[in-house]
N, CA, C and O atoms as a CHARMM CRD file, in Angstrom:
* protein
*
  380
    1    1 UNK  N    151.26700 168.30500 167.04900 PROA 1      0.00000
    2    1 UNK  CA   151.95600 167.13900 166.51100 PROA 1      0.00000
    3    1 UNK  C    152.71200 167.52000 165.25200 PROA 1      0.00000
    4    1 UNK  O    152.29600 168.38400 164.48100 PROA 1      0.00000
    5    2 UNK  N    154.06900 166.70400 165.03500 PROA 2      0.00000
    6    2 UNK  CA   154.20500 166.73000 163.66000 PROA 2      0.00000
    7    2 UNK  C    153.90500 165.56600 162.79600 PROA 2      0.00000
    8    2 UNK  O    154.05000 164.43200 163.25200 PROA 2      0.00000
    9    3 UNK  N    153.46600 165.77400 161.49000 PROA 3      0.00000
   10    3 UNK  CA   152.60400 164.91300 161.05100 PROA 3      0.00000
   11    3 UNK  C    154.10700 164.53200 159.41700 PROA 3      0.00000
   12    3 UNK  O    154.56700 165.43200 158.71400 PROA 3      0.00000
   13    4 UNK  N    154.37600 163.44600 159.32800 PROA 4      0.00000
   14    4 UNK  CA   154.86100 162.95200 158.19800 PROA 4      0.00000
   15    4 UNK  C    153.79200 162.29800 157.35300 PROA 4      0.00000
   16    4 UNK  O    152.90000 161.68100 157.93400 PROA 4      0.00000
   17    5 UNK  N    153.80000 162.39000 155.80500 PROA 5      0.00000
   18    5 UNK  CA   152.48700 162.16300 155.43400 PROA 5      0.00000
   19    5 UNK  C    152.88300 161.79000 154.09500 PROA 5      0.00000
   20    5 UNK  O    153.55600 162.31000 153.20500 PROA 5      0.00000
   21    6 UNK  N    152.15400 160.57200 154.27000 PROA 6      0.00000
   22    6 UNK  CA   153.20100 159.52200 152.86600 PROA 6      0.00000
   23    6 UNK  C    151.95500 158.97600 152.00900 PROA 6      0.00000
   24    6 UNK  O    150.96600 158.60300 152.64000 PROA 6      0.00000
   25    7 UNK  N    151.94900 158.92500 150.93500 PROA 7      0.00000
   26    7 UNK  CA   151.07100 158.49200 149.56800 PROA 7      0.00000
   27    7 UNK  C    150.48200 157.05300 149.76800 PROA 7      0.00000
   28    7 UNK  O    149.30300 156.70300 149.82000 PROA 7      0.00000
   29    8 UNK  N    151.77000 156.23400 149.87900 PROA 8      0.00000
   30    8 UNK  CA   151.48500 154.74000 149.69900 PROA 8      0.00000
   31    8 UNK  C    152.88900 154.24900 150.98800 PROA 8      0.00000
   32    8 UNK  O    153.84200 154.99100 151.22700 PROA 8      0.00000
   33    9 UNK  N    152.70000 153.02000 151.57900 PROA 9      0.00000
   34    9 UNK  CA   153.57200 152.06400 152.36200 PROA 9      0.00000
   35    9 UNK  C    154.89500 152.67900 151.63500 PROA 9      0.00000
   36    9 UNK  O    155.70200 153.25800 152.36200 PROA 9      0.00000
   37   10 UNK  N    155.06400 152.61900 150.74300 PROA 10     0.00000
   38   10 UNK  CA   156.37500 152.45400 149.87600 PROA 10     0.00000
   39   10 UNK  C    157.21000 153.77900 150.54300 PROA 10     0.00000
   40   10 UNK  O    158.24400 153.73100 151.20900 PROA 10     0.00000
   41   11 UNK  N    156.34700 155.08900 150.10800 PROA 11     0.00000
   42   11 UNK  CA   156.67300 156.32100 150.18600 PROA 11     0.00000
   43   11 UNK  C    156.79800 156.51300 151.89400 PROA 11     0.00000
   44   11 UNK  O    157.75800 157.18600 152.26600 PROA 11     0.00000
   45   12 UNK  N    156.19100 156.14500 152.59600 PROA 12     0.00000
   46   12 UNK  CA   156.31900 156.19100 153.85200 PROA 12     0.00000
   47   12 UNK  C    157.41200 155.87500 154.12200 PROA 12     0.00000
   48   12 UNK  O    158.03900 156.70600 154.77900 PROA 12     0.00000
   49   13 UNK  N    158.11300 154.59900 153.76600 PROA 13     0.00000
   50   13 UNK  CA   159.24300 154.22700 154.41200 PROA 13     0.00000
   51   13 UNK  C    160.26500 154.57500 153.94500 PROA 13     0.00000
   52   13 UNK  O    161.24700 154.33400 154.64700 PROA 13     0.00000
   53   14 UNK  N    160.52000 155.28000 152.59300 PROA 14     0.00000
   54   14 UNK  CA   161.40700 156.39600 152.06900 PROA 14     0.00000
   55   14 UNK  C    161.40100 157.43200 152.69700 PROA 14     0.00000
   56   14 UNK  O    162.45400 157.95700 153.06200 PROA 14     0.00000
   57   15 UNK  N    160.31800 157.89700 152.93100 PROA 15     0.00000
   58   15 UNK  CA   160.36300 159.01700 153.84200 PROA 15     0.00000
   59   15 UNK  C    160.89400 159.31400 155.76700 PROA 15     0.00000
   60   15 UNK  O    161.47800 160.16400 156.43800 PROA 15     0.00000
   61   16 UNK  N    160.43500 158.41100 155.88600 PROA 16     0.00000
   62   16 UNK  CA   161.11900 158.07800 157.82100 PROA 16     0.00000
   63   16 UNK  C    162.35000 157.45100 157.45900 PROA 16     0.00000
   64   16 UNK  O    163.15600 157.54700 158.38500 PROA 16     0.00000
   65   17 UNK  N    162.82000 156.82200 156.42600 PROA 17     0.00000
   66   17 UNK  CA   164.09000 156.66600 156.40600 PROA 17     0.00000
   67   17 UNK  C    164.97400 158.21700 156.60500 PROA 17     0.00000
   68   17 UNK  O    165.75800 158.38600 157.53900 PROA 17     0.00000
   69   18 UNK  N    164.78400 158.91600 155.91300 PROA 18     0.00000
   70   18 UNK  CA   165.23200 160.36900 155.52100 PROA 18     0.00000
   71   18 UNK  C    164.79600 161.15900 157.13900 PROA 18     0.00000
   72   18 UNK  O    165.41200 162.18600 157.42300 PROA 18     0.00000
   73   19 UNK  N    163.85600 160.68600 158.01800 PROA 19     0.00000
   74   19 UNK  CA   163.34000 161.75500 158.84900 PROA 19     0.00000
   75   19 UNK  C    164.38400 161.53700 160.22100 PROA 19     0.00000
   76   19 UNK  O    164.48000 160.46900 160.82700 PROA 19     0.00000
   77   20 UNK  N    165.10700 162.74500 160.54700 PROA 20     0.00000
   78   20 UNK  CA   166.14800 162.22400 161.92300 PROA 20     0.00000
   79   20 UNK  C    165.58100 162.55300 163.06600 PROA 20     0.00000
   80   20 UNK  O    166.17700 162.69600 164.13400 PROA 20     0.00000
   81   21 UNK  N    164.72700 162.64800 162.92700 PROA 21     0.00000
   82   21 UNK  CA   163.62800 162.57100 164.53100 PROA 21     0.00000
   83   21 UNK  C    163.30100 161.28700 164.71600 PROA 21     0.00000
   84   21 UNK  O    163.57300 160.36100 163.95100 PROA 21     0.00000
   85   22 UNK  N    162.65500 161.22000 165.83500 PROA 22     0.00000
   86   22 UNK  CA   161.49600 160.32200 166.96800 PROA 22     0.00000
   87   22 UNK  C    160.24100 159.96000 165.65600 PROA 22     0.00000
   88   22 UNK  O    159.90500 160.73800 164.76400 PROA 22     0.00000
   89   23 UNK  N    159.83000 158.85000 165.83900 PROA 23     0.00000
   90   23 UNK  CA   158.66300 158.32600 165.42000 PROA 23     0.00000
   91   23 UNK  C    157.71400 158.33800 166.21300 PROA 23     0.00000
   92   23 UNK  O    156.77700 157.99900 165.49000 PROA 23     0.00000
   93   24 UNK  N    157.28900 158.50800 167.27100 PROA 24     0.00000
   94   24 UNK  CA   156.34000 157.82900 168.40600 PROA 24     0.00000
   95   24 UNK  C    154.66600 157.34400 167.82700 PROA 24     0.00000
   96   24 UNK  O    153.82300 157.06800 168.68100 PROA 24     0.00000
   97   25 UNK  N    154.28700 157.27300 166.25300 PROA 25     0.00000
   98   25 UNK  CA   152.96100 157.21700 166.27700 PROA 25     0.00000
   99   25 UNK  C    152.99000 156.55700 164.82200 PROA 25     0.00000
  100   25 UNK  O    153.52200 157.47000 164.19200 PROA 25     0.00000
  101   26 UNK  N    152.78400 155.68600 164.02900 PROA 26     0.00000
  102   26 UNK  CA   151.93400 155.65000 162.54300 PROA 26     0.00000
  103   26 UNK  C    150.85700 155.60600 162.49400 PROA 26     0.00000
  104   26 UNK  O    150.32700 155.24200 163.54400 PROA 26     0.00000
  105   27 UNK  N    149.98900 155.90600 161.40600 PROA 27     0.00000
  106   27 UNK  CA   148.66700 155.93300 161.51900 PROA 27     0.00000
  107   27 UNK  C    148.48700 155.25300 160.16500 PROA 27     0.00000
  108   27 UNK  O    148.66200 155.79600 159.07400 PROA 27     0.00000
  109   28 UNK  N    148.10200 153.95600 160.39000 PROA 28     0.00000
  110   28 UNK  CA   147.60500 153.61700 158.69300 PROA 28     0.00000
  111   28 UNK  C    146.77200 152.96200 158.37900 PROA 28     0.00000
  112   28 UNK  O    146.07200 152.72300 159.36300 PROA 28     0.00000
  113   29 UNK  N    146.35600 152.42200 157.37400 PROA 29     0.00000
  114   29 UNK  CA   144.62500 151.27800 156.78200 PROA 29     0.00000
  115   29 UNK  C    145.33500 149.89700 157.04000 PROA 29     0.00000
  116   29 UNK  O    146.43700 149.74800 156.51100 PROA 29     0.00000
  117   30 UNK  N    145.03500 149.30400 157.47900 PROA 30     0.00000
  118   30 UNK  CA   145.30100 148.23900 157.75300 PROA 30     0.00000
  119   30 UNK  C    145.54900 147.37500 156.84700 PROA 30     0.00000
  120   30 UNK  O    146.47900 146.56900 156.87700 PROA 30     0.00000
  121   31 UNK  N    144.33600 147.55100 155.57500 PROA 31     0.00000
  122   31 UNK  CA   144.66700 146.93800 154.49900 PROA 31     0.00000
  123   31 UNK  C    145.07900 148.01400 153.05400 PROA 31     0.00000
  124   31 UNK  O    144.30500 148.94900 152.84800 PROA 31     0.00000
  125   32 UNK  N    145.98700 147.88300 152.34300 PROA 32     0.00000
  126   32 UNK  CA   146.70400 148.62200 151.84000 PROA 32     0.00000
  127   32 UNK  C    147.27100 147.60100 150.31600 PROA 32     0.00000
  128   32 UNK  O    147.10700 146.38200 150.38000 PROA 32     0.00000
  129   33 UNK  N    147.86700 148.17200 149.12700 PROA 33     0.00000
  130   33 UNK  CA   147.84700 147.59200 148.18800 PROA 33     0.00000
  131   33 UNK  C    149.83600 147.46800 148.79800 PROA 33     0.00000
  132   33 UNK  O    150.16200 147.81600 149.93300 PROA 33     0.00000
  133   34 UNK  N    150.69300 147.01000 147.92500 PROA 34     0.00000
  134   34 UNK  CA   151.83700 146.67600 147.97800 PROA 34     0.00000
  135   34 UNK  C    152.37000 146.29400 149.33500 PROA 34     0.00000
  136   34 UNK  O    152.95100 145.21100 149.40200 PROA 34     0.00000
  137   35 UNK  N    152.23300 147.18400 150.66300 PROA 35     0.00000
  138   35 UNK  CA   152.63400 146.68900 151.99300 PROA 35     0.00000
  139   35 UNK  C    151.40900 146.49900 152.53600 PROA 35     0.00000
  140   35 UNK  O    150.56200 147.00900 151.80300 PROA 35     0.00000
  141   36 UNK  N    150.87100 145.91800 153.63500 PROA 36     0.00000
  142   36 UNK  CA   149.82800 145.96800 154.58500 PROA 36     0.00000
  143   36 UNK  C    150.24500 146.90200 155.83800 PROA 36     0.00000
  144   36 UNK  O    151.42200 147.23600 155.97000 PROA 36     0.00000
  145   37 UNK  N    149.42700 147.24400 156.59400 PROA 37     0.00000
  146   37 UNK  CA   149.83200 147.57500 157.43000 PROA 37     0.00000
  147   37 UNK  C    150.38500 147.62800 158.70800 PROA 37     0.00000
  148   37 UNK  O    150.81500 148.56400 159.38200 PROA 37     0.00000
  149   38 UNK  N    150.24800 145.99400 158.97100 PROA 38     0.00000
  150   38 UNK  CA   151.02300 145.23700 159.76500 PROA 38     0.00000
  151   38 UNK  C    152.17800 145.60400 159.43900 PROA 38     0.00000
  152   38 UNK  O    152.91100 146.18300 160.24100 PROA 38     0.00000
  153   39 UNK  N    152.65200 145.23500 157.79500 PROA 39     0.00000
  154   39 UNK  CA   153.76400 144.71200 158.10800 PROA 39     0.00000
  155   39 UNK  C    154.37900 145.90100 157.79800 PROA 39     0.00000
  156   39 UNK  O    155.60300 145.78700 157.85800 PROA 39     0.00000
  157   40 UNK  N    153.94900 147.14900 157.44800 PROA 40     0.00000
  158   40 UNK  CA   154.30300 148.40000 157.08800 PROA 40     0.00000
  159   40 UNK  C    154.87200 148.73900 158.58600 PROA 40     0.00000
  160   40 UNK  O    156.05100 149.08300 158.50000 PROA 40     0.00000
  161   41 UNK  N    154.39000 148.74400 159.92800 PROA 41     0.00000
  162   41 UNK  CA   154.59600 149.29900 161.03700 PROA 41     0.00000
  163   41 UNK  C    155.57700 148.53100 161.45000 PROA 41     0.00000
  164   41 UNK  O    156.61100 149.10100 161.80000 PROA 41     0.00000
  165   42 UNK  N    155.49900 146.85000 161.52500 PROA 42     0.00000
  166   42 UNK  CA   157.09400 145.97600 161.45300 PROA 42     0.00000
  167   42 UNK  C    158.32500 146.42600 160.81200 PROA 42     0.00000
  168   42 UNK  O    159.39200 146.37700 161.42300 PROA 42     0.00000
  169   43 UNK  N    158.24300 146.85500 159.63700 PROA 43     0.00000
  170   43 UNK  CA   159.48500 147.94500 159.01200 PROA 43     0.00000
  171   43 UNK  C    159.67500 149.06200 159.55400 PROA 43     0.00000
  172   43 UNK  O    160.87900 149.25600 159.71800 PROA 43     0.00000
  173   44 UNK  N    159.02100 149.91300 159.92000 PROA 44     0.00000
  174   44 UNK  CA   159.28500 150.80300 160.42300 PROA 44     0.00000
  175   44 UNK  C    159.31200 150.62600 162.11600 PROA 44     0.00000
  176   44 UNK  O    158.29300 151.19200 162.51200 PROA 44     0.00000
  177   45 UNK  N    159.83200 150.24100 162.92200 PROA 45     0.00000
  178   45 UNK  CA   159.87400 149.51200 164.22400 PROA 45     0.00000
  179   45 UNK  C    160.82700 148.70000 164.39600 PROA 45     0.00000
  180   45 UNK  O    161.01200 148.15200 165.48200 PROA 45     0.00000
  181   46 UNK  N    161.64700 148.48100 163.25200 PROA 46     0.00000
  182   46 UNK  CA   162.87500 147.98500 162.83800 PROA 46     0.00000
  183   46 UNK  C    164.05700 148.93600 163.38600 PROA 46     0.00000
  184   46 UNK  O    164.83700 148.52000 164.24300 PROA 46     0.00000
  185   47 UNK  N    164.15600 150.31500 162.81200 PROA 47     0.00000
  186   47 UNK  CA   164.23200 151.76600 163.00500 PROA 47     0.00000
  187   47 UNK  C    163.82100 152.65700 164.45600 PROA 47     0.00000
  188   47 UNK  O    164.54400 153.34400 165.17800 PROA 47     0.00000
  189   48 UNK  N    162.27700 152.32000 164.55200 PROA 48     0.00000
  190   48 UNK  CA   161.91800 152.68000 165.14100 PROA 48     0.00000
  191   48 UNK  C    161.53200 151.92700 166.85900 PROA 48     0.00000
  192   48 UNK  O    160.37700 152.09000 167.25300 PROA 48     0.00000
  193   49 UNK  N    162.28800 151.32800 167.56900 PROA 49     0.00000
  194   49 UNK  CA   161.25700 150.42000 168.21000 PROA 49     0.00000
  195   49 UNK  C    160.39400 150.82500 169.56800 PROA 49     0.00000
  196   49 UNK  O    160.10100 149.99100 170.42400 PROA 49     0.00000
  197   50 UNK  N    160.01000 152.29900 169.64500 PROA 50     0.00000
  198   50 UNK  CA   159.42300 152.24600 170.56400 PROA 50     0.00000
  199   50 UNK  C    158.49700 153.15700 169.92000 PROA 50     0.00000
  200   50 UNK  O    158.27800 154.22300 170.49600 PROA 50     0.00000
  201   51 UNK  N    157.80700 152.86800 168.61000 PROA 51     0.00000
  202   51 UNK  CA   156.57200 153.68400 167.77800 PROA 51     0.00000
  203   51 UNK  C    155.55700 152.60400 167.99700 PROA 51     0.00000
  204   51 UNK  O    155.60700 151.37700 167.91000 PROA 51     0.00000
  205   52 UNK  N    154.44900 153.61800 168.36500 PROA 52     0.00000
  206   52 UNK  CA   152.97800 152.71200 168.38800 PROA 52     0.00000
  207   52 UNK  C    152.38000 152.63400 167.02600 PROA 52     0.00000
  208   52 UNK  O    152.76700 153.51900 166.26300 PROA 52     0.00000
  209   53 UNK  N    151.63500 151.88800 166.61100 PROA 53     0.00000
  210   53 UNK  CA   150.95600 151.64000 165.55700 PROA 53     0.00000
  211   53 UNK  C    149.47800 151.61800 166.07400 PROA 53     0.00000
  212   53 UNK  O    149.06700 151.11900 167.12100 PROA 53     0.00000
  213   54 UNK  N    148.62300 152.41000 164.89600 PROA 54     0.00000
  214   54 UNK  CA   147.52300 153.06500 165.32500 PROA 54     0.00000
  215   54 UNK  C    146.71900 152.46800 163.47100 PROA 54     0.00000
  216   54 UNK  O    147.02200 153.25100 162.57100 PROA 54     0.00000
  217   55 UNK  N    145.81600 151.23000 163.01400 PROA 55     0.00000
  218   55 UNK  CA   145.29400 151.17800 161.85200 PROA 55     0.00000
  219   55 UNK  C    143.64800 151.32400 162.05800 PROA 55     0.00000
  220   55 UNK  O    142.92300 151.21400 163.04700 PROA 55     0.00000
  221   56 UNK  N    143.40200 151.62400 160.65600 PROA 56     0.00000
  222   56 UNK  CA   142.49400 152.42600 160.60500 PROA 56     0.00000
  223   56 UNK  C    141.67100 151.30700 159.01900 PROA 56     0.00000
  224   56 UNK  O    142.05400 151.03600 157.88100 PROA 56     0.00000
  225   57 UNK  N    140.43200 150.98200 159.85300 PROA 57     0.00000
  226   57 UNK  CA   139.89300 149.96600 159.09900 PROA 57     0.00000
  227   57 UNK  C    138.08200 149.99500 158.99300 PROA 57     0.00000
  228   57 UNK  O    137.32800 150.80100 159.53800 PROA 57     0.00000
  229   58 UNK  N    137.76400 148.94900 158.19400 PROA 58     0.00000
  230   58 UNK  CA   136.76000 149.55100 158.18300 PROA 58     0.00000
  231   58 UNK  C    135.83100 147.58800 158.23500 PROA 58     0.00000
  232   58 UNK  O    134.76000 147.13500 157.82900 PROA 58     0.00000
  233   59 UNK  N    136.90000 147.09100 158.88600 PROA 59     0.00000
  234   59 UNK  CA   136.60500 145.46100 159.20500 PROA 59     0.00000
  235   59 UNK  C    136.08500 145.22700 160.60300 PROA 59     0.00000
  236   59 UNK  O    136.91200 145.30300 161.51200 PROA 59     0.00000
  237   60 UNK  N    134.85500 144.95900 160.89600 PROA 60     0.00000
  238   60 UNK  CA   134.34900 144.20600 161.65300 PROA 60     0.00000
  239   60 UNK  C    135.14600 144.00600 162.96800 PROA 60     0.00000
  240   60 UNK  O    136.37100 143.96900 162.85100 PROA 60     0.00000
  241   61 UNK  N    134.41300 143.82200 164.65500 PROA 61     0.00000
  242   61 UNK  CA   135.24300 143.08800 165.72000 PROA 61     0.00000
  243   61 UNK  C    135.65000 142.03500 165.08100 PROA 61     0.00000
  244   61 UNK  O    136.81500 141.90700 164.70400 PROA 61     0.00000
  245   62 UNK  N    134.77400 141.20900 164.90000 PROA 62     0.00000
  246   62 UNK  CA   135.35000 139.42100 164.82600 PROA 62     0.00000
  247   62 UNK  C    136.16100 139.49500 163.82300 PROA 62     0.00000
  248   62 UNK  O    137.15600 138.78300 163.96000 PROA 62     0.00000
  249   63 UNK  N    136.09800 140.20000 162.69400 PROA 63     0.00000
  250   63 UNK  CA   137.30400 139.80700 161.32400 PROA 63     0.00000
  251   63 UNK  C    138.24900 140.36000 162.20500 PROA 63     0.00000
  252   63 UNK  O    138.89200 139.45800 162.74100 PROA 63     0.00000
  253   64 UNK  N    138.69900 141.84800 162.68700 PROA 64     0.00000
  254   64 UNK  CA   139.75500 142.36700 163.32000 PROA 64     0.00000
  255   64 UNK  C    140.38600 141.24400 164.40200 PROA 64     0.00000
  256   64 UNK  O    141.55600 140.86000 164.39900 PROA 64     0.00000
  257   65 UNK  N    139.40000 140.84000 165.26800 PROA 65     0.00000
  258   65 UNK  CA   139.58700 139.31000 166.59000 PROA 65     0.00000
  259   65 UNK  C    140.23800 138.37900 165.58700 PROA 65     0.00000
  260   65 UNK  O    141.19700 137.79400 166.09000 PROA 65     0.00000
  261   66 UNK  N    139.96500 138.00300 164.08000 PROA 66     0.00000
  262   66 UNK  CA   140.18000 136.60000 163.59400 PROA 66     0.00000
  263   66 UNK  C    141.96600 136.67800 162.64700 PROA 66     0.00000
  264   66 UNK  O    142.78100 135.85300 162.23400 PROA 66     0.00000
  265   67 UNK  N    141.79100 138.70500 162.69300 PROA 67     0.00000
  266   67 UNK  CA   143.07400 139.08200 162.21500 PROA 67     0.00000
  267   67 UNK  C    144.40900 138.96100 163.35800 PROA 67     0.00000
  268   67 UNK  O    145.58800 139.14000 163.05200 PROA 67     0.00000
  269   68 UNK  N    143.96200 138.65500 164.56400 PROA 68     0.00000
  270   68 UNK  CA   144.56100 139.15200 165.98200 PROA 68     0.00000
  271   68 UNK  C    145.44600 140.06600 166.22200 PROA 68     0.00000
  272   68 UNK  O    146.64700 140.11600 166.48600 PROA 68     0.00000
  273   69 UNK  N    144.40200 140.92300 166.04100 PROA 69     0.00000
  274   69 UNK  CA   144.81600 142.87700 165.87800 PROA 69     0.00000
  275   69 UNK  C    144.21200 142.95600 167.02900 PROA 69     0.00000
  276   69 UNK  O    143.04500 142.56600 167.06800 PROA 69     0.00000
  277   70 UNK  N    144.89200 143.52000 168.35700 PROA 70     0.00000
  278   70 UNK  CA   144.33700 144.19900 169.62900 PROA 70     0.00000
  279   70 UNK  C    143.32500 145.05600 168.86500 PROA 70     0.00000
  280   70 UNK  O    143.64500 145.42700 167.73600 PROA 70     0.00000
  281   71 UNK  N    141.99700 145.44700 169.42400 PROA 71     0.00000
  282   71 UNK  CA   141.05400 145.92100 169.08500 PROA 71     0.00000
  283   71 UNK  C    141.53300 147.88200 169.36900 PROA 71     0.00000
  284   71 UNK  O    141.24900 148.82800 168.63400 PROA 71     0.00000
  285   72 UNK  N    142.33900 147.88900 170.73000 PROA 72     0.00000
  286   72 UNK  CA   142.48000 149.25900 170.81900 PROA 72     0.00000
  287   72 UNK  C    144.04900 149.63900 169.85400 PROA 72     0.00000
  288   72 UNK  O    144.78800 150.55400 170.21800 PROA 72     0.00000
  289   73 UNK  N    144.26000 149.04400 169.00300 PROA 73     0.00000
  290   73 UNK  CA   145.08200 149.55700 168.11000 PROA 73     0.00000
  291   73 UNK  C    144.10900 149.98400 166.79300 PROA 73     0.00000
  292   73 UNK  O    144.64600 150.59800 165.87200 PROA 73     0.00000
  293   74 UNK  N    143.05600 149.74000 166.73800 PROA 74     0.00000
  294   74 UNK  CA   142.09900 149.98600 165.48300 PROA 74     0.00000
  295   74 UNK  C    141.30700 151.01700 165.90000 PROA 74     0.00000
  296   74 UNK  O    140.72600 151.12000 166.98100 PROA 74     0.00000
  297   75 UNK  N    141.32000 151.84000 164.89500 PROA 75     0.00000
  298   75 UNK  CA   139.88800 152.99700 164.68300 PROA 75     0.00000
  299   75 UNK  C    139.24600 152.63800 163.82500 PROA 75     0.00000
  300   75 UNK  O    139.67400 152.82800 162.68600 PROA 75     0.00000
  301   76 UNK  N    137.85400 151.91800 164.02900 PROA 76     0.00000
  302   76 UNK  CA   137.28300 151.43500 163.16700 PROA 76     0.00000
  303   76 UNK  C    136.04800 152.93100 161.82600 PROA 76     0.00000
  304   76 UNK  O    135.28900 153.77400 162.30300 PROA 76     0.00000
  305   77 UNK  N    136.27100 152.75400 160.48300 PROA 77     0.00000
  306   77 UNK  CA   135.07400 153.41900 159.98500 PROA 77     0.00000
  307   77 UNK  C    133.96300 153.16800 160.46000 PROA 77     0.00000
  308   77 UNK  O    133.58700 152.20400 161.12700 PROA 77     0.00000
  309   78 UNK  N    133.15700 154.52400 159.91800 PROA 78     0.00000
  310   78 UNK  CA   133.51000 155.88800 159.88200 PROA 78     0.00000
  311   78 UNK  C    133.70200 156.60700 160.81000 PROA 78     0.00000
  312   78 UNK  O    132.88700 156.67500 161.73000 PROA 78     0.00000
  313   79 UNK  N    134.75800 157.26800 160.78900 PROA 79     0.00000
  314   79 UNK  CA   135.15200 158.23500 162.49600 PROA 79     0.00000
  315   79 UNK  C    135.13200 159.80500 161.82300 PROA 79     0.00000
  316   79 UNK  O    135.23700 160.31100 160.70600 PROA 79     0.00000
  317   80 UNK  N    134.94300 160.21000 163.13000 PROA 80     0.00000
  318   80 UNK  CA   134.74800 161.76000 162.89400 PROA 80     0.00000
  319   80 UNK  C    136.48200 162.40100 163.64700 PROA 80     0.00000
  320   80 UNK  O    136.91600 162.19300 164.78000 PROA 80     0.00000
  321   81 UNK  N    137.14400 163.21400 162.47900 PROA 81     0.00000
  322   81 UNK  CA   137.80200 163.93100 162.77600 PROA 81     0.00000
  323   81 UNK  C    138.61100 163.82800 164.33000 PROA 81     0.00000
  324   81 UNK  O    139.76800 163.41000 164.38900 PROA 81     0.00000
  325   82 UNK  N    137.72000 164.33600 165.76800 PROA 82     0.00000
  326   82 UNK  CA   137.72800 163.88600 166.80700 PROA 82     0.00000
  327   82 UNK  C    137.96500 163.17100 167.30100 PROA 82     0.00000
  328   82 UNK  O    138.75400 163.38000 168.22300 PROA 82     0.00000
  329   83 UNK  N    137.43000 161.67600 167.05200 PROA 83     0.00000
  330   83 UNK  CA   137.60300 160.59600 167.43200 PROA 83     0.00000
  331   83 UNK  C    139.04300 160.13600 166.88500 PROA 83     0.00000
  332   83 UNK  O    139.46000 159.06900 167.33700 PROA 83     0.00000
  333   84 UNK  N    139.76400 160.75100 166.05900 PROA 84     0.00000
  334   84 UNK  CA   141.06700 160.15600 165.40300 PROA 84     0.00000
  335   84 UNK  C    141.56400 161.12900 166.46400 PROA 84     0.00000
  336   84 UNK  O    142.41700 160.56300 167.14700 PROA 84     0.00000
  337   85 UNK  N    141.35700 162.34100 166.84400 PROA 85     0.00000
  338   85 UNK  CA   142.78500 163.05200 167.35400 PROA 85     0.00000
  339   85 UNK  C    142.53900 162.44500 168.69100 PROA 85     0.00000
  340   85 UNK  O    143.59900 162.17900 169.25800 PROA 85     0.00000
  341   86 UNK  N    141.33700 162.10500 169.45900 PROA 86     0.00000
  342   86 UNK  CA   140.96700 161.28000 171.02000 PROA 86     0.00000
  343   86 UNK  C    141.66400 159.78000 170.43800 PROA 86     0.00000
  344   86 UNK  O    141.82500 159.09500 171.44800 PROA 86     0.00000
  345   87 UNK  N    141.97100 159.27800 169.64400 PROA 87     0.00000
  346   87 UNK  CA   142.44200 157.70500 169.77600 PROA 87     0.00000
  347   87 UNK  C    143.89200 157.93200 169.56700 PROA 87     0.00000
  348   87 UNK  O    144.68100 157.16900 170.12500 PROA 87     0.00000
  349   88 UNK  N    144.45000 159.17700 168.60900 PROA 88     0.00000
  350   88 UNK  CA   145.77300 159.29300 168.91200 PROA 88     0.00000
  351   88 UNK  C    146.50900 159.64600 169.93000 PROA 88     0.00000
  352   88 UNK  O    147.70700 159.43300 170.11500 PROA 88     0.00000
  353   89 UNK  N    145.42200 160.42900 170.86900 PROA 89     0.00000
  354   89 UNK  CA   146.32500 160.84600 171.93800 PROA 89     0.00000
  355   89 UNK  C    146.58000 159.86200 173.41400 PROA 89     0.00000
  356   89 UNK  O    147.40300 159.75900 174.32400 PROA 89     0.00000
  357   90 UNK  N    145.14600 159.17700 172.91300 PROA 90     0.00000
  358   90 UNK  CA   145.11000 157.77600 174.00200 PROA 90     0.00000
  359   90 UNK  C    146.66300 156.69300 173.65300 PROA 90     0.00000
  360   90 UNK  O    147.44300 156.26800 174.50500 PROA 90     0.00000
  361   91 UNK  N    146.74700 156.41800 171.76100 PROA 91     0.00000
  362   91 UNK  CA   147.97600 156.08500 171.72000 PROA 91     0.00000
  363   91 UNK  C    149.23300 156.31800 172.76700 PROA 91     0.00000
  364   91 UNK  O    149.88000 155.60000 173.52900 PROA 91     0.00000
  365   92 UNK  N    149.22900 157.66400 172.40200 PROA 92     0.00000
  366   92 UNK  CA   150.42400 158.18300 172.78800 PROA 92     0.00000
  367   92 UNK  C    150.56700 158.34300 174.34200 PROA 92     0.00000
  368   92 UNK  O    151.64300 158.30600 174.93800 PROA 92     0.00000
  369   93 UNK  N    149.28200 158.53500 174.94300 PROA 93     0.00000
  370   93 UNK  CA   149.66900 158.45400 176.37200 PROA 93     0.00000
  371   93 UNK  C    149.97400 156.95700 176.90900 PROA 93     0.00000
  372   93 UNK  O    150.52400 156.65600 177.96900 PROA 93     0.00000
  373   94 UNK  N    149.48800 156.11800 175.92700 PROA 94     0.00000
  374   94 UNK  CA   149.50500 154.85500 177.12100 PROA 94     0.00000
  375   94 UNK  C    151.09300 154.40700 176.75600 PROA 94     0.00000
  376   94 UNK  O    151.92800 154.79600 175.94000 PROA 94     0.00000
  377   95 UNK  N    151.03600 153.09700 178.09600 PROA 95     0.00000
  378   95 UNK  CA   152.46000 152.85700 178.55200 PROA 95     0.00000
  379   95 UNK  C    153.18100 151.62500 177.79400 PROA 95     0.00000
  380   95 UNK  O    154.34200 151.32300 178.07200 PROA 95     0.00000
């Protein structure tokens, strides 16, 4: 993979602005200080519109159900290494 790798929401989207490739993947916390990560992946999907969004949280089924976040867009804490590169690649294969 190539991996773009941004500090904060802010820096991310300075940065894929600048990037002239394919997006096909973000990976971010769902909850986040200045952007969230909803709406971080809505900006970038603007740009980008056929990138999956992949957040990474550490909230509960039912809070995630009450957020109405598809459950297989979340990697819930704590995950091992593994389990992030097996949920990214499930991302990326599905249709």
């Amino acid at each position: 993979y190539r991996v773009l790798e941004a500090a904060s929401p802010v820096e991310a989207l300075m940065l894929t602005q600048r990037y002239n490739g394919i997006l096909h993947l973000t990976v971010s916390s769902l909850v986040m200080s200045e952007i969230g990560g909803r709406e971080l992946a809505r900006r970038l999907m603007i740009q980008h519109p056929m990138m999956k969004a992949l957040f990474v949280s550490g909230y509960d089924d039912e809070t995630i159900q009450h957020h109405r976040i598809n459950q297989r867009f979340v990697l819930q804490h704590p995950y091992r290494q593994a389990g992030l590169v097996e949920k990214v690649r499930e991302m990326l294969d599905a249709t």
